[in-house]
Backbone of each chain as ProteinMPNN parsed JSONL, in Angstrom:
{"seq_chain_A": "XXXXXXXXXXXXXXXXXXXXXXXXXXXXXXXXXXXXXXXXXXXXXXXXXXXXXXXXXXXXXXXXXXXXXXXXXXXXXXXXXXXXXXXXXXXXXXXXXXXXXXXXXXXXXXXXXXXXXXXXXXXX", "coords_chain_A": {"N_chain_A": [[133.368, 180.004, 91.202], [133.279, 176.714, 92.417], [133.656, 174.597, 95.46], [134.578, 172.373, 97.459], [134.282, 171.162, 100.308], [135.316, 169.742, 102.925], [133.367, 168.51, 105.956], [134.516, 168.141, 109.355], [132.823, 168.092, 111.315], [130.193, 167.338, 111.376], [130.99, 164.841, 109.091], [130.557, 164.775, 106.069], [130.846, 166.064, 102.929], [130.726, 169.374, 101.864], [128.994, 171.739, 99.489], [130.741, 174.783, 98.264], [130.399, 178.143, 97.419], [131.608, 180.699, 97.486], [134.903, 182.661, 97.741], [137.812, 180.868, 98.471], [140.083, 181.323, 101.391], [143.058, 180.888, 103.428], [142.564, 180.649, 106.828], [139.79, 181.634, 106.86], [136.662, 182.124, 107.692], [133.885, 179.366, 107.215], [130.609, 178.094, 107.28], [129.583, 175.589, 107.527], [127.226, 173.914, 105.6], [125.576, 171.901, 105.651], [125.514, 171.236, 108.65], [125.876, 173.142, 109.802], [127.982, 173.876, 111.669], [131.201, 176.004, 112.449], [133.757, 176.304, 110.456], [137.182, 177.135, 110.086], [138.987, 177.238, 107.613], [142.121, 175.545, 106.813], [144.09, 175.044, 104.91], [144.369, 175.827, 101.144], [143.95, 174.319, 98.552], [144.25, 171.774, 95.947], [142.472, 170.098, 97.302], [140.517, 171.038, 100.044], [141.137, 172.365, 103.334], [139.371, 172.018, 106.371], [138.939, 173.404, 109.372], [137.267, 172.648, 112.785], [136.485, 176.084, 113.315], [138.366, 177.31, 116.238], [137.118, 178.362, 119.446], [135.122, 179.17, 121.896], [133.475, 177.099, 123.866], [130.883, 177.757, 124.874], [129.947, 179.406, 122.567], [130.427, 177.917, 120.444], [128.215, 175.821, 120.303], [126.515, 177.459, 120.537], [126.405, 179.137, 117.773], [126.509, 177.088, 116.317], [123.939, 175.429, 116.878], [122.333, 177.825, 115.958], [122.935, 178.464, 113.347], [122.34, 176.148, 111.932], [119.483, 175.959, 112.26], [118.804, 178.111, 111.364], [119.448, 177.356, 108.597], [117.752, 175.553, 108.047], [115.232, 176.151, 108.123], [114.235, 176.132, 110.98], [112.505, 176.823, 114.194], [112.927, 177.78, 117.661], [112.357, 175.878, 119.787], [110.327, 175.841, 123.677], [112.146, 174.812, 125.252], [115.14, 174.94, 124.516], [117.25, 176.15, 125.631], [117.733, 174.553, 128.3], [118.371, 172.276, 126.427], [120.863, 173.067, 125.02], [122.511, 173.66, 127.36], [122.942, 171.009, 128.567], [124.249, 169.788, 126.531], [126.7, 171.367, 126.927], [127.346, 170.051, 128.816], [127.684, 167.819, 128.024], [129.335, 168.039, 126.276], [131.897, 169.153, 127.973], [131.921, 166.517, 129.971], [132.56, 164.525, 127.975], [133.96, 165.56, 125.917], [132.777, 165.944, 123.577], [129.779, 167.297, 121.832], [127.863, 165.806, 122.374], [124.328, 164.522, 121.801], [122.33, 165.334, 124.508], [120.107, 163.486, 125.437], [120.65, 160.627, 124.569], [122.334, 157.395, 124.499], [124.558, 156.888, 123.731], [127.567, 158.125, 122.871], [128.573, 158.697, 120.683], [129.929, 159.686, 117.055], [127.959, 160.117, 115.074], [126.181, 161.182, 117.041], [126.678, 163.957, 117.703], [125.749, 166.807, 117.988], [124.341, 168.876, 115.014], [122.482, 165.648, 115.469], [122.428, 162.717, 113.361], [119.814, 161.701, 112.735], [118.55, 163.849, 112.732], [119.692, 165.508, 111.475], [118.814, 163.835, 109.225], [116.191, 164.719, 108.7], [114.877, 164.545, 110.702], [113.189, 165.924, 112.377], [111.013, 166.78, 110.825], [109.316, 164.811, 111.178], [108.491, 164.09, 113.499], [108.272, 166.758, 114.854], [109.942, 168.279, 116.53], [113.046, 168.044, 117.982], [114.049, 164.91, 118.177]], "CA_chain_A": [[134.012, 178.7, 91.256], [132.829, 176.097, 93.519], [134.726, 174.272, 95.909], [133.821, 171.282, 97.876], [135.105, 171.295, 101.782], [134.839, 168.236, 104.034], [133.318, 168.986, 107.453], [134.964, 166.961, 110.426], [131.67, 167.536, 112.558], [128.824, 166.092, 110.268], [131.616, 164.04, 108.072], [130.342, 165.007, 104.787], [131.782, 167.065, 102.496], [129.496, 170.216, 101.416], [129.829, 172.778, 98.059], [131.084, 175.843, 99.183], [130.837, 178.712, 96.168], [132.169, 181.354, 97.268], [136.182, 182.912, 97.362], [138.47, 180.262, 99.61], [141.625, 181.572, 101.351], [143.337, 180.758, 104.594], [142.275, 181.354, 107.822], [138.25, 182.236, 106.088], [135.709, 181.39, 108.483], [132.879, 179.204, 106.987], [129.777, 177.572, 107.718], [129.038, 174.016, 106.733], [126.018, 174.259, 105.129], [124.815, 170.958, 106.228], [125.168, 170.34, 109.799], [125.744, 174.341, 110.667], [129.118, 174.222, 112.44], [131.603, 176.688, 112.018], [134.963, 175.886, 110.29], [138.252, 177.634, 109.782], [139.764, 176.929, 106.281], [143.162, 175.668, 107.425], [144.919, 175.251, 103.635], [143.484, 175.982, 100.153], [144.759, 173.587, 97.459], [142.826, 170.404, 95.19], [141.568, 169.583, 98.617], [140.469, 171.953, 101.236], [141.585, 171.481, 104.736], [139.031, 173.118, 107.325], [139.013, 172.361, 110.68], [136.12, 173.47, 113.625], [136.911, 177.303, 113.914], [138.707, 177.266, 117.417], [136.42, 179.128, 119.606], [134.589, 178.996, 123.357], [132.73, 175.793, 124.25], [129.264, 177.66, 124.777], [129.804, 180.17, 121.295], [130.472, 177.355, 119.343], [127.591, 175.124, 120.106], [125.063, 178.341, 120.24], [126.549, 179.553, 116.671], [126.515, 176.104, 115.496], [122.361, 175.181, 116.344], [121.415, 179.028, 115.345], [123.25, 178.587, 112.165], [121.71, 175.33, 111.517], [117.719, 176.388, 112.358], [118.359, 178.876, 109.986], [119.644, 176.67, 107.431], [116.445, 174.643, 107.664], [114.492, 177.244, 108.555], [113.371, 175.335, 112.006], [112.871, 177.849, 115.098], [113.47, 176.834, 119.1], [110.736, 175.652, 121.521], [111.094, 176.469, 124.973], [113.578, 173.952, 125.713], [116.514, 175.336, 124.041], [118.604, 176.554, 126.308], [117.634, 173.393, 128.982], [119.031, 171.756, 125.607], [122.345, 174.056, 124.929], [123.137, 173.109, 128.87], [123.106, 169.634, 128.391], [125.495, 170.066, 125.127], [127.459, 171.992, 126.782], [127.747, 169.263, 130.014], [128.205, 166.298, 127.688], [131.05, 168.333, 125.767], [132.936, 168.807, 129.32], [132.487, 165.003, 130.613], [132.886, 163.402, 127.138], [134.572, 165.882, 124.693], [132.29, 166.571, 121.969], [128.546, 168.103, 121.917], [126.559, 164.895, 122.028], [123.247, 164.562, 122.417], [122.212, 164.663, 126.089], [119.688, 162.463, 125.792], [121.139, 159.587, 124.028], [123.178, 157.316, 125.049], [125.976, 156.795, 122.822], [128.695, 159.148, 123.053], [129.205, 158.524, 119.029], [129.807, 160.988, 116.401], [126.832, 160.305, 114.439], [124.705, 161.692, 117.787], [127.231, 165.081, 117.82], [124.327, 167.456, 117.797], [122.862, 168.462, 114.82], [122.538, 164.551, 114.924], [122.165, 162.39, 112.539], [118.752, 161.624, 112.532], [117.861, 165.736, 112.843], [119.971, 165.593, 109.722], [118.229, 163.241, 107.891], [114.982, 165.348, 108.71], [113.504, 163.784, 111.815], [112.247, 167.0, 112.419], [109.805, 166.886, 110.044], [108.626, 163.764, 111.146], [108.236, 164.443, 115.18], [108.326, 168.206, 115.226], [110.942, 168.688, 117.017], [114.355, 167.143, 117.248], [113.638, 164.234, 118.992]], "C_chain_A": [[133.484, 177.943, 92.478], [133.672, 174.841, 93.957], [134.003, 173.163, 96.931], [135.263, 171.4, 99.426], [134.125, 170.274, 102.846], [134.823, 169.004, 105.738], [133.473, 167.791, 108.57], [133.451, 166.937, 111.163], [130.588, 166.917, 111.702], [129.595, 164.892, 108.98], [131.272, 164.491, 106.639], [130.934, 166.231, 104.279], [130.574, 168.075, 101.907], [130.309, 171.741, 100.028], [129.929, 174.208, 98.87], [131.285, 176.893, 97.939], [131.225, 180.361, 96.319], [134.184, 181.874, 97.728], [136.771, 182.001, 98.727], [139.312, 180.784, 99.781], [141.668, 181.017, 102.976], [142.79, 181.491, 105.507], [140.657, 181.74, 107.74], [137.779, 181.689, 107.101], [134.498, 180.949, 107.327], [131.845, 178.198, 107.353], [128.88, 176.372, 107.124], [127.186, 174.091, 106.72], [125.012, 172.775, 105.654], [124.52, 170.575, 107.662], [125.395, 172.745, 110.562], [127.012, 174.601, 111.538], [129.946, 175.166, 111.281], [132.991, 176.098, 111.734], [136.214, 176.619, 109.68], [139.029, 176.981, 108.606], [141.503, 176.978, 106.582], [144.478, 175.859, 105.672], [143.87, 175.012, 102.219], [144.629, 175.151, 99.489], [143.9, 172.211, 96.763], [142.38, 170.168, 96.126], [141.95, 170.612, 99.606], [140.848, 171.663, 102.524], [140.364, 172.504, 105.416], [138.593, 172.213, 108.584], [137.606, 173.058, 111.867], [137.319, 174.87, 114.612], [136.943, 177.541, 115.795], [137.924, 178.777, 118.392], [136.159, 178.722, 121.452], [133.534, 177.924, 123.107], [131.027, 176.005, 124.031], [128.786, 178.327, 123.002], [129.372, 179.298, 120.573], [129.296, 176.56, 119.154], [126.193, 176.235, 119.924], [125.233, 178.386, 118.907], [125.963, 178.468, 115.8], [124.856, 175.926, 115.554], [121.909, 176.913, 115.893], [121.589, 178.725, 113.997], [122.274, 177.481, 111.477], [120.044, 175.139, 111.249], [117.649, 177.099, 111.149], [118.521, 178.447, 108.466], [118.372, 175.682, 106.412], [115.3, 175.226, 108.11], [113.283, 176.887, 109.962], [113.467, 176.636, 113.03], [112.792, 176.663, 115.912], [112.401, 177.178, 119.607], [111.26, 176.18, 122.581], [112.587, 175.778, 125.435], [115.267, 174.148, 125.258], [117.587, 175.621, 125.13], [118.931, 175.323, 127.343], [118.63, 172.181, 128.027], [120.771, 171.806, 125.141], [123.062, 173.306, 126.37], [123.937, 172.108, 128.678], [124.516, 169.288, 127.474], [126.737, 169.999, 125.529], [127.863, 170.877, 128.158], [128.298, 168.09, 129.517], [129.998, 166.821, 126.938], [132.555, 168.648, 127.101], [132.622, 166.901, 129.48], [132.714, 164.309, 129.305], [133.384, 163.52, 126.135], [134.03, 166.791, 123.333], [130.231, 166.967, 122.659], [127.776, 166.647, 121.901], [125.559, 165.098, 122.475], [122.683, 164.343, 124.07], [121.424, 163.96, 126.296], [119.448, 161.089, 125.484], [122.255, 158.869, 124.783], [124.1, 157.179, 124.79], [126.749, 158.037, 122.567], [129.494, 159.072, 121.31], [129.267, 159.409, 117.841], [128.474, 161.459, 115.643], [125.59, 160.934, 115.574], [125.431, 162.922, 118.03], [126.212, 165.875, 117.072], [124.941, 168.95, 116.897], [122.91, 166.771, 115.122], [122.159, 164.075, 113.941], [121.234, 162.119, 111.786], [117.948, 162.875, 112.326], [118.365, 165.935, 111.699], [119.454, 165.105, 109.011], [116.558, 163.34, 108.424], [114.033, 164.375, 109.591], [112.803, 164.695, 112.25], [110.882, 167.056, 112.148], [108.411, 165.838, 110.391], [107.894, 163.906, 112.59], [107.905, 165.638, 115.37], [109.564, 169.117, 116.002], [112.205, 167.308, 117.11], [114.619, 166.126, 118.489], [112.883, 164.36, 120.275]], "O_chain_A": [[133.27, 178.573, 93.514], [134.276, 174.141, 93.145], [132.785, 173.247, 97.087], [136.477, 171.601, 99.474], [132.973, 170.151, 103.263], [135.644, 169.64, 106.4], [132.768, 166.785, 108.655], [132.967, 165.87, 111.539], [130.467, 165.694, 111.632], [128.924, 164.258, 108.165], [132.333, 164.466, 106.014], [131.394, 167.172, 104.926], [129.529, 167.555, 101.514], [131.386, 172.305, 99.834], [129.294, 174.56, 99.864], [132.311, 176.666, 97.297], [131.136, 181.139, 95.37], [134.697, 180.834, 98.141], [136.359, 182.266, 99.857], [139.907, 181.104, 98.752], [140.664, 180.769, 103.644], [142.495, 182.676, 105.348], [140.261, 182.236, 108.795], [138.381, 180.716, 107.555], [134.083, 181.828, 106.573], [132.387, 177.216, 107.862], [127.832, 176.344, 106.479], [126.311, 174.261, 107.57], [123.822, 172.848, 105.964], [123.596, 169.828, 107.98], [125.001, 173.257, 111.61], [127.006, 175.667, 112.154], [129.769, 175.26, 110.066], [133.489, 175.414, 112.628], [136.126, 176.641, 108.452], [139.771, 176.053, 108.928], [142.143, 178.029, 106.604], [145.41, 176.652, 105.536], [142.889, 174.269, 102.188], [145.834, 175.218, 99.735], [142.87, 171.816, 97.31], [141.248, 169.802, 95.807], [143.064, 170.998, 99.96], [140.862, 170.461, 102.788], [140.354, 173.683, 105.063], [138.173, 171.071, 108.773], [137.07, 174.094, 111.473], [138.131, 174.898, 115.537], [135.974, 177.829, 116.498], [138.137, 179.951, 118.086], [136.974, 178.07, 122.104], [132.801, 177.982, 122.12], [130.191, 175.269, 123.507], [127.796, 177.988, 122.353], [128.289, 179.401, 119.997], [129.026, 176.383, 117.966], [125.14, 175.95, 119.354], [124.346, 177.742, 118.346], [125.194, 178.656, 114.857], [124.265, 176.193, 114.508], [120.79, 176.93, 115.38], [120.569, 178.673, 113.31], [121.504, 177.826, 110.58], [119.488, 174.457, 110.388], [116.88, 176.945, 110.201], [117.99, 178.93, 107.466], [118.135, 175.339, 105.253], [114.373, 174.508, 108.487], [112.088, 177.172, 110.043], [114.355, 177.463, 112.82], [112.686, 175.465, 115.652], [111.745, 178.198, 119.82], [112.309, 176.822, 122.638], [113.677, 176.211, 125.808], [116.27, 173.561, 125.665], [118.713, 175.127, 125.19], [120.103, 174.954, 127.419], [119.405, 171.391, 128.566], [121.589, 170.898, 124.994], [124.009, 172.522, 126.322], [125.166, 172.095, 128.61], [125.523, 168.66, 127.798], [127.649, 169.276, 125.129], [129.037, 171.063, 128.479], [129.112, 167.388, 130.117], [131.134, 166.35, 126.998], [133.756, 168.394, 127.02], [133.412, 166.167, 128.887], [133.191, 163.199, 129.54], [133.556, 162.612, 125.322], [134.449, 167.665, 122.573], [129.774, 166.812, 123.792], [126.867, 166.656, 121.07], [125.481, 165.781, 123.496], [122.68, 163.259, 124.651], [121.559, 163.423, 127.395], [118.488, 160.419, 125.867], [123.01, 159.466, 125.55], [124.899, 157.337, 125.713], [126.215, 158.936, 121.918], [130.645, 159.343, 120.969], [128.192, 160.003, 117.762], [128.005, 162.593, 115.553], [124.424, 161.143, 115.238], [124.764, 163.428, 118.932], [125.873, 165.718, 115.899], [125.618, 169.839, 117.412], [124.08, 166.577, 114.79], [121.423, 164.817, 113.29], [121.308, 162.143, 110.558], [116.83, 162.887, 111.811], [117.697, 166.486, 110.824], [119.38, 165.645, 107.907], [115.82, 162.362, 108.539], [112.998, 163.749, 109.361], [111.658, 164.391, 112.582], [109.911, 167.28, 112.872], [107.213, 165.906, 110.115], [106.668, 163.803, 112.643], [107.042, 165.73, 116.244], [109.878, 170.306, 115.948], [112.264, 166.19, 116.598], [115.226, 166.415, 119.52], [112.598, 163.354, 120.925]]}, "seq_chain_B": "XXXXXXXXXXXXXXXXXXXXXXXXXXXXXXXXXXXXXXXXXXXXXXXXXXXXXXXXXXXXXXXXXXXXXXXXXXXXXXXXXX", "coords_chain_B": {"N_chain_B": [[102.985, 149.978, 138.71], [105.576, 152.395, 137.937], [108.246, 152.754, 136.211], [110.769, 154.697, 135.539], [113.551, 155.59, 132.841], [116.595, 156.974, 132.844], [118.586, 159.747, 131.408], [121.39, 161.464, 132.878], [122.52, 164.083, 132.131], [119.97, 164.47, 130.866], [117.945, 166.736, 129.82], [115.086, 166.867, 129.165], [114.607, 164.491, 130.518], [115.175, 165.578, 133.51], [112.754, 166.864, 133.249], [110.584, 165.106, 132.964], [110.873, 163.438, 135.833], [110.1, 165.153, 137.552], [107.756, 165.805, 137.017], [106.207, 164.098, 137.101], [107.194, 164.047, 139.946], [105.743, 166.156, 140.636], [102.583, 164.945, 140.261], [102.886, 163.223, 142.574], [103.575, 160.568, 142.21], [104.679, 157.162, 142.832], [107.763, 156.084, 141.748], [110.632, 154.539, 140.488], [113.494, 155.414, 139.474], [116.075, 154.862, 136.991], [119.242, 156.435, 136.358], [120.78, 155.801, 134.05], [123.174, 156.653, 132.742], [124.946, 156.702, 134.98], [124.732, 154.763, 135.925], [126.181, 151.478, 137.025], [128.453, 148.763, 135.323], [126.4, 145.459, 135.742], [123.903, 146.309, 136.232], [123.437, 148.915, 134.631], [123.882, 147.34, 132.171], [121.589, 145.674, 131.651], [119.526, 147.611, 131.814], [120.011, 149.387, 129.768], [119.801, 147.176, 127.709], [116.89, 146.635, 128.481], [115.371, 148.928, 127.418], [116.295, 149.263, 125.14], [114.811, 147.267, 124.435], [112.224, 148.081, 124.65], [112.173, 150.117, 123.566], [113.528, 149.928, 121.424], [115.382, 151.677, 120.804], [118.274, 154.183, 121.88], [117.294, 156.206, 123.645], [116.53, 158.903, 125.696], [113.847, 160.63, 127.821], [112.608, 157.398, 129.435], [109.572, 155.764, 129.886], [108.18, 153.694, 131.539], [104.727, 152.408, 132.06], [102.8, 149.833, 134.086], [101.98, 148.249, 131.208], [102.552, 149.825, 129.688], [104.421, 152.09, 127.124], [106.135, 155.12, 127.235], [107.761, 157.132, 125.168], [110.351, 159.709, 125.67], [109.852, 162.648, 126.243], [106.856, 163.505, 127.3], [103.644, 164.794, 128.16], [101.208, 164.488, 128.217], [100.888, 161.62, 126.998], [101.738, 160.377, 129.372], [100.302, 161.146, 131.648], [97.873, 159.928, 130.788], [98.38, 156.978, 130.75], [98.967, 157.33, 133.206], [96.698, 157.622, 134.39], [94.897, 155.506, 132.881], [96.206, 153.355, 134.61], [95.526, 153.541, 137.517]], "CA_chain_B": [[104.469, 150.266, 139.239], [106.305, 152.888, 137.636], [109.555, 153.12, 135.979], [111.938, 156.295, 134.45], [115.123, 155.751, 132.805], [117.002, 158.541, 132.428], [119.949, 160.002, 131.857], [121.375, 162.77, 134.048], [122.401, 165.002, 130.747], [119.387, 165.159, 129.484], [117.32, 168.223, 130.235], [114.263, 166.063, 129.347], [114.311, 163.803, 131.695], [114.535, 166.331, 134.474], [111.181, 167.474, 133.225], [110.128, 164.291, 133.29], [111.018, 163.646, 137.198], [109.552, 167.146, 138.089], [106.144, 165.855, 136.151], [105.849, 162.584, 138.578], [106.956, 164.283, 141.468], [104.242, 166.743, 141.105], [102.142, 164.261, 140.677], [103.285, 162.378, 144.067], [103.459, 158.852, 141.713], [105.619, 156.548, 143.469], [108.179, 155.52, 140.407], [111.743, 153.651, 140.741], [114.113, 156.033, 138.399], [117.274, 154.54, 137.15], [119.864, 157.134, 135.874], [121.227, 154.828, 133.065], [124.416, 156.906, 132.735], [125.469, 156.924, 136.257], [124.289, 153.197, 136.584], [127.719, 150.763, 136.69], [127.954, 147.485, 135.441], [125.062, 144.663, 135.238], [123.052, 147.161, 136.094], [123.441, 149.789, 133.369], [123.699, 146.833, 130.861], [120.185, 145.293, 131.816], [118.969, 148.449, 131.681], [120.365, 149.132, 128.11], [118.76, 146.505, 127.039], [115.686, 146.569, 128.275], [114.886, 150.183, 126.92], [116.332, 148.749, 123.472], [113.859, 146.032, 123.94], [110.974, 147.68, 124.694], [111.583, 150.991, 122.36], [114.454, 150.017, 119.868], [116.766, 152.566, 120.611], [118.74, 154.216, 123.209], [117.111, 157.635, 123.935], [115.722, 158.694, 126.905], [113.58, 159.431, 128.905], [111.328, 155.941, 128.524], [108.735, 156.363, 131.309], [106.911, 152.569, 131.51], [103.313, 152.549, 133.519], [102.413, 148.771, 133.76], [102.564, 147.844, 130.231], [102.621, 151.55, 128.416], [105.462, 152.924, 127.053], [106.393, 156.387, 127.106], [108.917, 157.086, 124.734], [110.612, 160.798, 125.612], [108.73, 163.334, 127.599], [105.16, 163.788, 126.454], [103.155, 164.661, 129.596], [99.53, 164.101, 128.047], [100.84, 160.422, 127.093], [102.483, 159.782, 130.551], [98.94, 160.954, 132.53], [97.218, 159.342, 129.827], [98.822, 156.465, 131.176], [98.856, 156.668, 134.723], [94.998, 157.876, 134.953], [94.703, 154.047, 133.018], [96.293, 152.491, 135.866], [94.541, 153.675, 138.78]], "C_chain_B": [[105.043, 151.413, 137.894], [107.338, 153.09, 137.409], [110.122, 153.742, 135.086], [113.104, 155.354, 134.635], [115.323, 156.677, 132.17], [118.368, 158.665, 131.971], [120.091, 161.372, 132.395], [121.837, 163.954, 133.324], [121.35, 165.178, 130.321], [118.128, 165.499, 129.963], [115.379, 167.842, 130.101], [113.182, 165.254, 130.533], [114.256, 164.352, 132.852], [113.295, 166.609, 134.44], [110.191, 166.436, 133.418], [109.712, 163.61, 134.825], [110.057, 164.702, 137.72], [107.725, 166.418, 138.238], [105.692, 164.818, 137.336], [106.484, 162.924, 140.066], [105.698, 164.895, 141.804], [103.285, 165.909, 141.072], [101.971, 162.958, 141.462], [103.041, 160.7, 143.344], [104.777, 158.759, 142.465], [106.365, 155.786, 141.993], [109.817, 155.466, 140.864], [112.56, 154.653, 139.414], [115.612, 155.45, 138.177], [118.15, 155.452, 135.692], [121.136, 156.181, 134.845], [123.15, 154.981, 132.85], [125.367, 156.821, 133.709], [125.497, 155.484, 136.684], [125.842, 152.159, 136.081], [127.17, 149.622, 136.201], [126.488, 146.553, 134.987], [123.981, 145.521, 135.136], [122.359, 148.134, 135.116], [123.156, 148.496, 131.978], [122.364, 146.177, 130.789], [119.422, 146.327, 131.578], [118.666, 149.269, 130.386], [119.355, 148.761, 127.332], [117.242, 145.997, 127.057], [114.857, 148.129, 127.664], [115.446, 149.939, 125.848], [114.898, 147.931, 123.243], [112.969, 146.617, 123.839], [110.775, 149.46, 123.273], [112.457, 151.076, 120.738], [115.301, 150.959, 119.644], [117.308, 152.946, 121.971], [118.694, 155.53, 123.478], [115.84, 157.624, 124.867], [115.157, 160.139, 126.82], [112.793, 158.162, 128.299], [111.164, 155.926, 129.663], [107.508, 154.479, 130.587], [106.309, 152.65, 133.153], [102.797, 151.284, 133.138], [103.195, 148.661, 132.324], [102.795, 148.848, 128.94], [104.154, 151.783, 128.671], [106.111, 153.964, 126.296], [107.381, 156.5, 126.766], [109.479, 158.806, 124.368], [109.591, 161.315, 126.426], [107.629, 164.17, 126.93], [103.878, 163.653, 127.597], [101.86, 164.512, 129.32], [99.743, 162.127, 127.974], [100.726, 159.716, 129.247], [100.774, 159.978, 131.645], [98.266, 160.234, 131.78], [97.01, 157.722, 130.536], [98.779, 155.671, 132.396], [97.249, 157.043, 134.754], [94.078, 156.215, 134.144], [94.961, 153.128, 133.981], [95.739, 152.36, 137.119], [92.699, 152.962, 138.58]], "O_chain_B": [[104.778, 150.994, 136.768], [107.885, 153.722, 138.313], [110.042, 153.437, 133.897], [113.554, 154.71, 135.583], [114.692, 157.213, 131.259], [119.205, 157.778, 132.135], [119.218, 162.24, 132.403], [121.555, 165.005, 133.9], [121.277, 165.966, 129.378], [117.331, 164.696, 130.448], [114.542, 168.426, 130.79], [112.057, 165.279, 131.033], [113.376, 163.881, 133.572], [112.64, 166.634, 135.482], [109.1, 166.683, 133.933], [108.551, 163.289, 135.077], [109.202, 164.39, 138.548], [106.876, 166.5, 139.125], [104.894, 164.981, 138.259], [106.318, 162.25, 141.082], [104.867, 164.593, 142.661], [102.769, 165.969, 142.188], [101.262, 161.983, 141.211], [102.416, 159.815, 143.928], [105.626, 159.616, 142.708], [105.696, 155.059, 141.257], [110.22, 156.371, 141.593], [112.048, 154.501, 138.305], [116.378, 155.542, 139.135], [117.906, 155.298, 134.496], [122.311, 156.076, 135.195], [124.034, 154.125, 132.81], [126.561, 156.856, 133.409], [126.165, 155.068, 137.63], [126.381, 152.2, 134.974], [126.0, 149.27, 136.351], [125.698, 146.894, 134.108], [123.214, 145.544, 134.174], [121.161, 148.196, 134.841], [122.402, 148.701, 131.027], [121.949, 146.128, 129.631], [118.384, 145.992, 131.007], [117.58, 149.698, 129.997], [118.497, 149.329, 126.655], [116.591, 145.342, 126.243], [113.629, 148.128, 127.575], [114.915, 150.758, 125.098], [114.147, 147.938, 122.268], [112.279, 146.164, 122.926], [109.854, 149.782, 122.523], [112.32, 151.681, 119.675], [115.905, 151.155, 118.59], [117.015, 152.347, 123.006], [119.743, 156.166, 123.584], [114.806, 156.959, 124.937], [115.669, 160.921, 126.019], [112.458, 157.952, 127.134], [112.043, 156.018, 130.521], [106.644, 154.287, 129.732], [106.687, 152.783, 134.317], [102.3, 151.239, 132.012], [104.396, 148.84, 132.122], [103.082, 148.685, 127.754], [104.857, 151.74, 129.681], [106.539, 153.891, 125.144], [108.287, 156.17, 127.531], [109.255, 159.301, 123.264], [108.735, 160.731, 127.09], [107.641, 165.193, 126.245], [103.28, 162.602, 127.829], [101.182, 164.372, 130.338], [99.031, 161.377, 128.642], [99.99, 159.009, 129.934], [100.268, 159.026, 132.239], [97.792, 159.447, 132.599], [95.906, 157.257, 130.818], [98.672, 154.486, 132.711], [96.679, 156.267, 135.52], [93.005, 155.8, 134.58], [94.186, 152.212, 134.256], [95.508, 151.304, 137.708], [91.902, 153.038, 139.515]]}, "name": "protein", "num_of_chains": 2, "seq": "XXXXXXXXXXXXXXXXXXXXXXXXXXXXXXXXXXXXXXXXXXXXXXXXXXXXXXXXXXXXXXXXXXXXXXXXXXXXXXXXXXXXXXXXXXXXXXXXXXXXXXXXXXXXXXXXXXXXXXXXXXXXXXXXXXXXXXXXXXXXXXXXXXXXXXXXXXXXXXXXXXXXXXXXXXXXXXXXXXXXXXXXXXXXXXXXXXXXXXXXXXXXXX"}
């Protein structure tokens, strides 16, 4: 059965086919964050699986490389830092080297989502 | 003349700094995020103007501009100006 579950961090909603129940951890297939299935019913509730600040943003770009099968340059962790400095002064994972503090740059961003990768090589 | 804008998040732009210290260029850096006021908003908009968005670093040498940190452009660059 396949089940459709809206992810708060990339906004979109993604198919999800295997067994839903409370409490499930799963992994938005599009942007790679992790999300806790808060209620099963015609509409899923899942929210970002409550976790540690650095886990969540490592889990979240590993999950996502592997989704798109991208690996990490050297700069990764110089990258992770940053993440992890903008999510203390401003809340959420934005990009550190953007300047808009807006959801659409909550890293993956938006543009890494809609395969800038491919286009630059790396994500911006 | 040389000028970095940066922001102080982004892991980049340190590398960028690093790259023009080692090579002892004299360059005016303005930390965009940290910058208050008229300042920050002139600054805004002239790194909209000259690359159309708002991601840093943007490293202009005279009339080149270095958009992110790409250290063959950026000598590329300054070994035109001299």
């Amino acid at each position: 059965m396949k089940h459709k579950i809206y992810c708060e961090v990339c906004m979109v909603s993604f198919i999800y086919k295997e067994e839903v129940e409370e409490g499930k951890v799963v992994i938005c297939t599009i942007c790679g964050a992790e999300l806790q299935i808060e209620a099963v019913g015609p509409e899923i509730k899942a929210v970002r699986k409550p976790q540690e600040a650095e886990t969540e943003i490592r889990n979240r770009v590993e999950n996502y490389a592997r989704l798109r099968d991208y690996t990490f340059n050297e700069d990764k962790e110089l990258v992770i830092e940053g993440l992890i400095g903008k999510n203390e002064m401003y809340g959420d994972f934005y990009c550190p080297c953007r300047f808009d503090n807006i959801p659409e740059n909550v890293c993956p961003c938006l543009e890494t989502r809609m395969n800038d990768v491919r286009k630059n090589g790396r994500c911006f | 003349m040389v000028k970095l804008y940066a922001l102080s998040t982004c892991p980049h732009c340190k590398k960028a700094k690093q790259f023009l210290d080692d090579k002892k260029v004299d360059y005016q850096v303005v930390d965009v995020d940290l910058a208050k006021g008229r300042e920050q908003k002139e600054a805004l908009e002239e790194v909209e103007r000259l690359t159309g968005r708002k991601s840093f670093p943007v490293i202009v040498i005279n009339e080149i501009v270095v958009q992110g940190y790409k250290p063959e452009e950026i000598e590329g660059a300054l070994d035109s100006e001299t």
